[in-house]
C-alpha positions in Angstrom: 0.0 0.0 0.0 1.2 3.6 -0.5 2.6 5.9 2.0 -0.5 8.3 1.9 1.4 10.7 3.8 4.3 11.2 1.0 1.8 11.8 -1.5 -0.5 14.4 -0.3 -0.1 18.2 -1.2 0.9 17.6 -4.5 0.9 21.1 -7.1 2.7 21.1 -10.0 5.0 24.3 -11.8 2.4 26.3 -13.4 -1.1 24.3 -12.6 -4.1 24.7 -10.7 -6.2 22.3 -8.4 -9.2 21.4 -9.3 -10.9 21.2 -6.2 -8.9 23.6 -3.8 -6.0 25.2 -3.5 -2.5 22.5 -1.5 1.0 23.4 -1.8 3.8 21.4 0.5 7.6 22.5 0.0 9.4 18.9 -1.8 11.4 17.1 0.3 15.1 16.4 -0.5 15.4 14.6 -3.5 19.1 13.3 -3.0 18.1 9.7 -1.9 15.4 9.6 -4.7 15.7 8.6 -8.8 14.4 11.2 -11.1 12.3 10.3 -14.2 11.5 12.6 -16.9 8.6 12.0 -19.1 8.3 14.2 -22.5 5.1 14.2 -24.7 3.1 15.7 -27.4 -0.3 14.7 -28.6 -2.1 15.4 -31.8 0.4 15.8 -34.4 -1.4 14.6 -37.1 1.2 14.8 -39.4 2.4 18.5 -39.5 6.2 17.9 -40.4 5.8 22.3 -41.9 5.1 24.7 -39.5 1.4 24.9 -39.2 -0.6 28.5 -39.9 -2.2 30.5 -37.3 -5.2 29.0 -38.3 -3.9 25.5 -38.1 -2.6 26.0 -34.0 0.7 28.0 -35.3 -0.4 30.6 -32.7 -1.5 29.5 -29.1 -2.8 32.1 -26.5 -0.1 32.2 -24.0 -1.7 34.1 -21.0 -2.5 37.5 -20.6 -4.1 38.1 -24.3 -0.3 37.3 -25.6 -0.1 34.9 -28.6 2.7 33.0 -29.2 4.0 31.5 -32.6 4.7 27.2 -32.4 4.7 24.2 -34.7 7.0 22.4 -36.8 9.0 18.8 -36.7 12.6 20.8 -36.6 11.9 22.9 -34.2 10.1 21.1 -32.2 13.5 18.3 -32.5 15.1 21.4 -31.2 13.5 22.1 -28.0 13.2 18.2 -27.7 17.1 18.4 -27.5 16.8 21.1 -25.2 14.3 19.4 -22.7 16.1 16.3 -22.6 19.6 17.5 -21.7 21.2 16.6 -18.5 18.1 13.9 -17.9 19.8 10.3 -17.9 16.2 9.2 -17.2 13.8 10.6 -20.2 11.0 9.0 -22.3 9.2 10.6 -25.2 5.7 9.5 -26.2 2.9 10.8 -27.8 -1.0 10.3 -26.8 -2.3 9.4 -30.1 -3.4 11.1 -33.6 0.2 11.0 -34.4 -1.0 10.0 -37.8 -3.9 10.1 -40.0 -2.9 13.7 -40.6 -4.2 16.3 -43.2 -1.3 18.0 -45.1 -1.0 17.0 -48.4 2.5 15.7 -48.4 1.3 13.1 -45.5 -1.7 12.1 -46.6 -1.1 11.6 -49.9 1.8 9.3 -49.2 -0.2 6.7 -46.5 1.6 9.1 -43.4 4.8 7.2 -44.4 6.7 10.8 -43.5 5.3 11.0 -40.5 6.5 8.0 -38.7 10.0 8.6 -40.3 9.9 12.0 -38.5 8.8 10.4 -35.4 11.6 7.6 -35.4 13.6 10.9 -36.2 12.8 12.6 -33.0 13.1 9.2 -31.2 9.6 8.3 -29.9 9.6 5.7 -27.7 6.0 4.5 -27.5 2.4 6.2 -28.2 -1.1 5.6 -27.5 -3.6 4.9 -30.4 -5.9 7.8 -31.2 -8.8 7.5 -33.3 -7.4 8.6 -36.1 -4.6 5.7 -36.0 -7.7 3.3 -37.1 -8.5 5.3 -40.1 -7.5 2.8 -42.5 -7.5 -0.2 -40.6 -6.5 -2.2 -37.8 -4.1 -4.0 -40.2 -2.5 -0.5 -41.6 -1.8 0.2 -38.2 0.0 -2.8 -36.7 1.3 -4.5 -40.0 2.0 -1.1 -42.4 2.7 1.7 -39.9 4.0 -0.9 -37.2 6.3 -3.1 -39.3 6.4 -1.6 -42.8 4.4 -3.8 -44.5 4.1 -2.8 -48.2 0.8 -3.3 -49.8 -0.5 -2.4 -53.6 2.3 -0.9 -55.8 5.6 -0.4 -54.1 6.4 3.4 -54.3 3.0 4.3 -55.8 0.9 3.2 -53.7 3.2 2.4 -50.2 6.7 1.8 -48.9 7.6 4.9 -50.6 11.3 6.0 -51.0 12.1 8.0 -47.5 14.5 10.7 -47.2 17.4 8.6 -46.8 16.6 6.8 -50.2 15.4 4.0 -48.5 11.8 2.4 -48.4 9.6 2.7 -45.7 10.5 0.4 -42.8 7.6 1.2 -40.1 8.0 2.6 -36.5 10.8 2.3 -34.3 7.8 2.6 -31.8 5.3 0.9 -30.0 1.4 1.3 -30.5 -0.6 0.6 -27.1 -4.0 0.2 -25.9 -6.1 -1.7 -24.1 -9.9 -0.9 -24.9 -9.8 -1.2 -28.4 -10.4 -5.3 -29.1 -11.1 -7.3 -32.1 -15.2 -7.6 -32.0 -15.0 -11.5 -32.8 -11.8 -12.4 -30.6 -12.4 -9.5 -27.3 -8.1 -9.2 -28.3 -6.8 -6.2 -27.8 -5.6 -5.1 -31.4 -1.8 -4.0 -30.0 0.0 -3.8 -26.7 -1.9 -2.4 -23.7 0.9 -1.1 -21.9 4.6 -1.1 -22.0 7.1 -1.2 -18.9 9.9 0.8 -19.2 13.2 0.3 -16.5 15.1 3.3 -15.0 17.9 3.2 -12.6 18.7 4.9 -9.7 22.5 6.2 -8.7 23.1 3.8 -6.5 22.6 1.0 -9.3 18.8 -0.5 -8.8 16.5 -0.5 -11.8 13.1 0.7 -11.0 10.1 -0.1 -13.5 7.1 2.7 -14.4 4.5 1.2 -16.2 3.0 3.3 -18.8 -0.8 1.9 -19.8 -3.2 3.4 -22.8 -6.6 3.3 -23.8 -8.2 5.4 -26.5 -11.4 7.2 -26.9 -14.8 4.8 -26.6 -16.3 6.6 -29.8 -13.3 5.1 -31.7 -15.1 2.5 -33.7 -17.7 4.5 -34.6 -16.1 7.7 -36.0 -16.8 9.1 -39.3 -12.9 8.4 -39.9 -12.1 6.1 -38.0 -15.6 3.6 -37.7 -14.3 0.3 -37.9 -17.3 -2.5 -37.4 -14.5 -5.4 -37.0 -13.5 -3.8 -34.0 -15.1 -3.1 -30.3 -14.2 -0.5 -27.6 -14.2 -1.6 -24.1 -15.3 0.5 -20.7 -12.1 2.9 -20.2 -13.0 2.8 -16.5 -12.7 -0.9 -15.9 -10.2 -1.9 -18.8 -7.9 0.5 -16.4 -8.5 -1.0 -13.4 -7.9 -4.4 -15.2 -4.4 -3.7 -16.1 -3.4 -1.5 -13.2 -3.6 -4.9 -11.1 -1.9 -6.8 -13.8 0.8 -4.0 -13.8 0.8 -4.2 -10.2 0.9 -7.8 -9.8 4.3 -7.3 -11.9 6.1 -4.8 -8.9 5.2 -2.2 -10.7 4.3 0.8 -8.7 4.3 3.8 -10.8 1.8 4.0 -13.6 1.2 6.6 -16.0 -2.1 6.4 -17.9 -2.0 7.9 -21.3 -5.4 8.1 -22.5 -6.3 9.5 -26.1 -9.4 11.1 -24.4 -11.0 14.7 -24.6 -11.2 17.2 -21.8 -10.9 20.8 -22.1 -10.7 24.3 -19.7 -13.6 26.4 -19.7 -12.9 30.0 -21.9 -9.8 28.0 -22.8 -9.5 30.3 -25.3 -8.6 33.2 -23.1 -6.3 30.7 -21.3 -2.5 30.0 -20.9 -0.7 26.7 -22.1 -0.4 26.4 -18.5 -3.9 27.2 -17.1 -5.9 24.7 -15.9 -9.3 27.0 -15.8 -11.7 24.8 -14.4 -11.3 21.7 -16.8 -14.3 19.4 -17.7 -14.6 16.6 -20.3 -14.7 12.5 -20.2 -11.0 12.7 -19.3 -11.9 15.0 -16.5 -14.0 12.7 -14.9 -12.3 9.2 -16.0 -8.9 11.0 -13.7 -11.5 11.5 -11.1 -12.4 7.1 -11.4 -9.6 5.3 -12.0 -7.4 4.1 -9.6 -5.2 6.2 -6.8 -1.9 3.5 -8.1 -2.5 6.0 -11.3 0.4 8.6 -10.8 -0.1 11.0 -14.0 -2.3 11.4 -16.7 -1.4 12.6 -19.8 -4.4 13.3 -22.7 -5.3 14.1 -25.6 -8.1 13.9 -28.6 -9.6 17.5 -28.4 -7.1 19.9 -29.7 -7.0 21.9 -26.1 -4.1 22.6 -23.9 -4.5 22.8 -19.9 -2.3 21.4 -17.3 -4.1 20.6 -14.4 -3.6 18.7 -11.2 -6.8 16.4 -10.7 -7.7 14.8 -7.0 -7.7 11.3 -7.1 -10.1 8.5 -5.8 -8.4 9.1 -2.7 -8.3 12.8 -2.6 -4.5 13.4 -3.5 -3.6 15.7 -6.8 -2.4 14.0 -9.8 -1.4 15.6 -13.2 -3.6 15.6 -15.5 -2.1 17.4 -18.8 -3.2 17.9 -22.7 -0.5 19.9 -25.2 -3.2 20.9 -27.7 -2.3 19.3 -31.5 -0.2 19.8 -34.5 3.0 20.0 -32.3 3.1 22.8 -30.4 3.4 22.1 -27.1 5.4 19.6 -25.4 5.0 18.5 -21.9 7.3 17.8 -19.5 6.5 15.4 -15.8 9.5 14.9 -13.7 8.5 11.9 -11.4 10.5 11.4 -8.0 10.7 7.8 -7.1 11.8 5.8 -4.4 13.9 3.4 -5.2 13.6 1.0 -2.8 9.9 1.2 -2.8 8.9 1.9 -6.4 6.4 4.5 -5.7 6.4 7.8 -6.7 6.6 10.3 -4.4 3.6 12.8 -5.8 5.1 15.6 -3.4 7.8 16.2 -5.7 6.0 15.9 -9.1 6.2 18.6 -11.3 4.6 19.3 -14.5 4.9 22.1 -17.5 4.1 22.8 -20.7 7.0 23.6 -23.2 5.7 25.8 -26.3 7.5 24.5 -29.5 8.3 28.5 -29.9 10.3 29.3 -34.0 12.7 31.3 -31.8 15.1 28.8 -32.0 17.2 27.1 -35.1 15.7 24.4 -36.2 17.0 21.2 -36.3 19.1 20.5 -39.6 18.6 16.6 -39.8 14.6 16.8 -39.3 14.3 20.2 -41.6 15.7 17.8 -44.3 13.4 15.0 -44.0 10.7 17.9 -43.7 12.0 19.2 -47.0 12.2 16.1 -48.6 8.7 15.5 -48.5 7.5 19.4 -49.3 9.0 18.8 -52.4 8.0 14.9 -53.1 4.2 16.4 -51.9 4.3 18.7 -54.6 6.3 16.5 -57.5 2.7 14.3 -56.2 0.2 16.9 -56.6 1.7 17.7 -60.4 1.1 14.2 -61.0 -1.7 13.4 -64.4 -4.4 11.5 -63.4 -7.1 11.5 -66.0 -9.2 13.9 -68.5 -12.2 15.4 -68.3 -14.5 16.6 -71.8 -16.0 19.3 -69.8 -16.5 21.3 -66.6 -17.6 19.8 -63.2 -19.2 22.2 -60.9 -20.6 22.7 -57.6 -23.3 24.9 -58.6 -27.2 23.5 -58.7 -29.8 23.4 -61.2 -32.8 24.9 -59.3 -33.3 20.7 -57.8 -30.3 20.8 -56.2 -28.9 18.8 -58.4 -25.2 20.1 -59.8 -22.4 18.1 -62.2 -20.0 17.7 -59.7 -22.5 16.3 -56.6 -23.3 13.7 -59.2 -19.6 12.5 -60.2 -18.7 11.8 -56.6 -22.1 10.1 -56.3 -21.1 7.3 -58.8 -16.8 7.6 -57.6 -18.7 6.1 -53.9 -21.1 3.8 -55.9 -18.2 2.2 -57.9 -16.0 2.3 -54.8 -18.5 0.1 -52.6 -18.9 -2.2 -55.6 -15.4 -3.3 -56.4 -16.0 -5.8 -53.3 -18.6 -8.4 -53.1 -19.2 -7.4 -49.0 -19.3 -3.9 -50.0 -21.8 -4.1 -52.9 -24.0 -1.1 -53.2 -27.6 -0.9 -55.0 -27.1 3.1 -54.5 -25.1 5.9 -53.5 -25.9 9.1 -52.1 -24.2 11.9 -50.9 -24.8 15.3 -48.9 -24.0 18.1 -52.1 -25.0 20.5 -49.7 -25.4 19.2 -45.9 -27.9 20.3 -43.7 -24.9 21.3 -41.6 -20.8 19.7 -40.4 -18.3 19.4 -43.5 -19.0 19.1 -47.3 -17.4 16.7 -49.2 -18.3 17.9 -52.3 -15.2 20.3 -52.1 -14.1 22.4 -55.1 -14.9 22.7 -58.6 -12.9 20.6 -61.2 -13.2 23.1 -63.9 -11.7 22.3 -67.9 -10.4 25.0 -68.1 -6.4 24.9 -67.5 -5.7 26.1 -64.2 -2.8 28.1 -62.5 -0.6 24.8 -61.7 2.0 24.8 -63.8 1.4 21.2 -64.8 -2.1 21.6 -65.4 -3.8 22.2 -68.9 -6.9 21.9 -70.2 -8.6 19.0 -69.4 -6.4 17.6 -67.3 -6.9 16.1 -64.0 -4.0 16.5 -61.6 -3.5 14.5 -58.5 -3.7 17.0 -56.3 -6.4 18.5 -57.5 -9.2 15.3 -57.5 -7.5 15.1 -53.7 -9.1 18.6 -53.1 -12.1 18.4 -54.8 -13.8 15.5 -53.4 -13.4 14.2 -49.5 -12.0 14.9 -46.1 -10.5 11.9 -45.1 -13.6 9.6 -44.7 -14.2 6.2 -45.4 -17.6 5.1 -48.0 -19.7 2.8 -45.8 -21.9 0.2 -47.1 -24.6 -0.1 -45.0 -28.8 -1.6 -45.0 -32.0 0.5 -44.4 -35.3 -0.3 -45.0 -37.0 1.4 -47.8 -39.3 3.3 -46.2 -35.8 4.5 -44.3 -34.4 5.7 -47.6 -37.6 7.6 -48.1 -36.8 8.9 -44.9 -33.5 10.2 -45.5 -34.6 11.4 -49.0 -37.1 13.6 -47.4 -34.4 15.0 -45.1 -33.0 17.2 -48.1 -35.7 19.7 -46.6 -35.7 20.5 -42.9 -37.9 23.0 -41.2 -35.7 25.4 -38.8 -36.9 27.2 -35.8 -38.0 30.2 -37.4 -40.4 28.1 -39.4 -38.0 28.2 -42.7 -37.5 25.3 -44.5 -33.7 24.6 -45.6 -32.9 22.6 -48.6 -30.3 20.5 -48.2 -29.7 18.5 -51.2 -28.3 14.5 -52.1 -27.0 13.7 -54.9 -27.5 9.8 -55.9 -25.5 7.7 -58.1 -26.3 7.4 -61.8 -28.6 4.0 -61.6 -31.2 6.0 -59.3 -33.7 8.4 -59.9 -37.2 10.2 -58.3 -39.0 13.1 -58.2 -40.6 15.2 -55.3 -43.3 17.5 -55.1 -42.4 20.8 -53.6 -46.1 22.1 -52.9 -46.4 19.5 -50.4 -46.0 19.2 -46.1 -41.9 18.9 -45.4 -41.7 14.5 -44.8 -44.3 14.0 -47.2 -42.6 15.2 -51.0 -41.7 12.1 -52.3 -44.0 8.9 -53.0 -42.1 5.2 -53.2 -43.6 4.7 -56.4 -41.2 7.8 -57.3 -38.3 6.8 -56.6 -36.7 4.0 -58.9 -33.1 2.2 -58.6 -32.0 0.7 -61.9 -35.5 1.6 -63.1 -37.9 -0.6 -60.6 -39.8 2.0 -58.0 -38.5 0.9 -54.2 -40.8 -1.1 -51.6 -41.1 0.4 -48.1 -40.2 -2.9 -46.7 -37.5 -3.7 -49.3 -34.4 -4.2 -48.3 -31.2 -1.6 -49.9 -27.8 -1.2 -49.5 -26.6 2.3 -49.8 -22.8 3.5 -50.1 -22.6 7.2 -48.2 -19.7 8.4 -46.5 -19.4 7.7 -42.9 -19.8 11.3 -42.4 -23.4 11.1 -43.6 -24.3 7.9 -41.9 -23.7 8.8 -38.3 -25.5 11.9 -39.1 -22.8 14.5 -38.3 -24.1 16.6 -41.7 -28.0 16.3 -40.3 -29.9 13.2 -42.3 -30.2 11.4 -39.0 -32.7 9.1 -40.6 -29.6 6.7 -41.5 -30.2 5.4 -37.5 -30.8 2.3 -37.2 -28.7 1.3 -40.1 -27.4 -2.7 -39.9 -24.9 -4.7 -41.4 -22.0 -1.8 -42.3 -19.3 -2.3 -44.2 -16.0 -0.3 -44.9 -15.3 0.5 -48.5 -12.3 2.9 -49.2 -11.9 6.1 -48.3 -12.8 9.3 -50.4 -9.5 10.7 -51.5 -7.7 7.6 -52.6 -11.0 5.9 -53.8 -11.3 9.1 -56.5 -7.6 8.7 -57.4 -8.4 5.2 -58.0 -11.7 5.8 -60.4 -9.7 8.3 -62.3 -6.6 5.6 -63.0 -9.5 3.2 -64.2 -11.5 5.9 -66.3 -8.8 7.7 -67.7 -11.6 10.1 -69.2 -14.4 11.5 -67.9 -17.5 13.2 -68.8 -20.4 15.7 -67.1 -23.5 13.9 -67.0 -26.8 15.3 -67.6 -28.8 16.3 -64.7 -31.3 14.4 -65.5 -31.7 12.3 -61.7 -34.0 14.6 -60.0 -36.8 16.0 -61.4 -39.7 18.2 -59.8 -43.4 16.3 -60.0 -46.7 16.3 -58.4 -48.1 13.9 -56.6 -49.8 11.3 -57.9 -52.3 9.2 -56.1 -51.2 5.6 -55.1 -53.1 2.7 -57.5 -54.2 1.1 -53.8 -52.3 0.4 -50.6 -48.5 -0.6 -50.5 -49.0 -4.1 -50.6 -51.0 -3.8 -53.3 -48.1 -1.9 -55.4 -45.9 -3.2 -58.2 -42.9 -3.0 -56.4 -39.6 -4.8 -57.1 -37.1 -6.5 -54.9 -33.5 -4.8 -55.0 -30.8 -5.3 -53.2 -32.8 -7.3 -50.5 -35.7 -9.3 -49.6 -39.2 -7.5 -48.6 
């Protein structure tokens, strides 16, 4: 059992209490051994240093700003940090990966990882966004360097060293995220690292993850081969296995959300009355727990949290795209293992530009800038005319249409994914649009570019934001439901139109004089020319995105049997390699029509089976 009385009155350097205000001088720390534990969270990928609007300027206190970000310079203070610390781990608390600059993404976040080996990672939590590809892109591509498709077009591209892509010199850990048929945990869920102490002895601190519960169902990262456990008692599970080892100091490192309140207005190193799931999951799990260190929702705070038992812990996030690191200097006993919380001390490093940056990471930085944009000059396809965003008075518009048929023939190169439809939100009823930018004929200011021509990087910004097509069941009467959904009455009374766009093998007609949920009839609307049955069974390709309702056509619930296609960006670079030319179709899906009166009651209809049994 701990000492109680060694661990009480705990503050850390620049943190507040939630709960009251404690503050005991530290002991001596001559007799004790002295770990240092460096992290960041979030990176996502930003090697460059990100724009103000991208986190490259974090409120520092007092209505200051101050400028952070970038892999070199944050090497540089990593350096820095580390010096004089014979006892120092670096880790990360997930979303390492899974990034959104183009010279990441569009090379499988193969730079990434060499950057992190770079910086010498030693371990990191899974995030959400490490599952969104799949579980085996994380442990057998991003783990061991496992190529897959077309060597250096499609993976196991050619690193900065001229070498191929070789995986992580780091561990991925976590404990909650399990296979749904096997209840395995998909990697590690902890990892015990071994200090020692002046006078020779090697003392263990176990460091265990979990990640975010809403994992599997994400829009990016919704996996339905995998399950995510209880945090709380998957925790508890491992801090007696841990135990039950000799280890006595644990440090959870949780890719979970939590954020200060006005943390806008807020220091790095403000705590300002933090709530969130990771908030209260500090205030469960077990008092053997010494730190926590977070992640997930893009905030910085660095707090000291009671325990089950009433005694302070740290409880930290660093924000996201690398510009804060923070620092936890753990005093332990050495002949005890326990960590004396006294003498715990935590801060938050900004990743400040003031500095040089580091000449070995600005390289492999460089490198890929410049293979990013030798990537986005790449040829793709043609096109024989214009694609736009812009609607004919249904809603309907060329480009809404294109990516309509790109996630219909995505979900059908797979026999589990096989779609009788697509649809997608051309103008959502609210959230992201994935119906991005215009692919216009006309050349364009890339140098590369010329009439007609497709570049790579421009299909990767026209259509997408990182989600995967989902192939999923609903009842017809359901699809009726969601069709309706393109008009939703607001508060004011209003009704907003909020146009889908279906895939070329579907069309229908509505009738705009009558009641919102009421404009289109079954009989109206017809997939590969047979009208659909309100008890027929479809399968229907939509982004994730649009199936868990974050753009507003909730009427998916209640959706079974999902399956994950690809995702949008590489899924359109792939339908443009295997239709090297493409034309605007005519807007011919959706068309305006009264309604007509039903020849007797639905099971009286000539419907037809599709996709389904009814």
């Amino acid at each position: 059992m701990r000492n109680v009385l060694r661990r009480i009155g705990v503050i850390a350097a620049g943190t507040a209490l939630i709960g009251g205000a404690l503050s005991v001088a530290p002991a001596s720390a001559d007799d004790t051994l002295d770990v240092q534990l460096l992290s960041i969270t979030d990176f996502h990928g930003y090697l460059q240093p990100p724009l103000p609007g991208q986190g490259g300027q974090i409120p520092a206190g007092g209505g200051t700003q101050v400028t952070v970000g970038g892999a070199a310079y944050l090497a540089t203070h990593l350096d820095r940090l580390r010096s004089g610390h014979a006892n120092s781990r670096f880790f990360a608390t997930g979303d390492s990966f899974a990034g959104w600059p183009f010279e990441v993404d569009a090379f499988q976040d193969e730079p990434t990882i060499e950057v992190l080996n770079k910086l010498g990672l030693d371990f990191t939590a899974v995030g959400n966004h490490e599952l969104d590809v799949s579980p085996s892109f994380l442990v057998d591509h991003m783990g061991k360097g496992t190529c897959f498709g077309t060597v250096g077009v499609e993976s196991c591209f050619t690193d900065s060293t001229g070498q191929r892509f070789h995986g992580a010199d780091f561990d991925f850990l976590t404990g909650n995220i399990v296979d749904a048929r096997t209840g395995k945990p998909i990697v590690d869920p902890y990892r015990i690292e071994w200090f020692t102490s002046a006078d020779g002895k090697r003392v263990p601190v176990g460091f265990l993850s979990t990640t975010t519960e809403a994992t599997v169902t994400g829009s990016t990262s919704f996996q339905p081969g995998l399950r995510a456990l209880d945090q709380v008692s998957t925790i508890e599970r491992y801090v007696k296995e841990l135990k039950s080892r000799g280890v006595e100091a644990i440090v959870l490192n949780v890719h979970e959300g939590g954020s200060p309140r006005n943390g806008a207005d807020l220091g790095y190193n403000e705590c300002g009355d933090a709530y969130g799931p990771v908030i209260d999951l500090a205030k469960k799990v077990s008092a053997e727990i010494d730190a926590v260190v977070t992640g997930d929702w893009h905030t910085r705070f660095n707090c000291m949290v009671p325990d089950p038992a009433g005694v302070p812990r740290p409880v930290v996030e660093t924000g996201n795209h690398g510009a804060l690191i923070n620092e936890i200097n753990l005093s332990i006993d050495p002949a005890s293992g326990e960590v004396l919380r006294d003498r715990t001390r935590s801060v938050n490093h900004a990743v400040t530009r003031d500095v040089a940056p580091d000449p070995e990471v600005k390289k492999i930085v460089d490198h890929w800038a410049a293979r990013g944009a030798e990537r986005f000059a790449e040829p793709l396809a043609t096109q024989t005319g214009p694609f736009t965003r812009a609607a004919n008075a249904v809603g309907e518009s060329t480009a809404a249409d294109l990516f309509a048929d790109v996630q219909y023939w995505n979900a059908n190169r797979t026999p589990e994914g096989k779609a009788d439809l697509a649809l997608i939100a051309a103008q959502p009823a609210k959230g992201s649009n994935a119906v991005r930018t215009d692919l216009p004929y006309a050349k364009g200011s890339h140098p590369a570019d010329a009439d007609g021509r497709i570049l790579f990087g421009e299909s990767w910004n026209a259509y997408g934001y990182g989600n995967p097509v989902l192939t999923v069941t609903v009842k017809g009467r359901q699809l009726d439901a969601i069709l309706e959904q393109q008009w939703q009455r607001q508060a004011d009374g209003t009704v907003k139109f909020a146009p889908l766009a279906v895939s070329k093998n579907v069309s229908y007609s509505y009738d705009p004089a009558r009641p919102v949920g009421e404009r289109i009839a079954f009989g109206d609307v017809r997939i590969n020319g047979l009208p659909i049955h309100p008890a027929g069974t479809y399968r229907v390709a939509a982004l994730a995105y649009t199936v868990v309702g974050a753009d507003g056509y909730t009427a998916f619930a209640g959706y079974t049997a999902p399956v994950r296609n690809g995702a949008d960006h590489e899924s359109f670079v792939d339908y443009l390699r295997a239709h090297k030319q493409i034309a605007p179709a005519p807007l011919n899906r959706v068309r305006v029509k009264g309604r007509q009166a039903p020849a007797g009651p639905p099971s009286a209809r000539a419907h037809a089976r599709v996709g389904g049994s009814w």
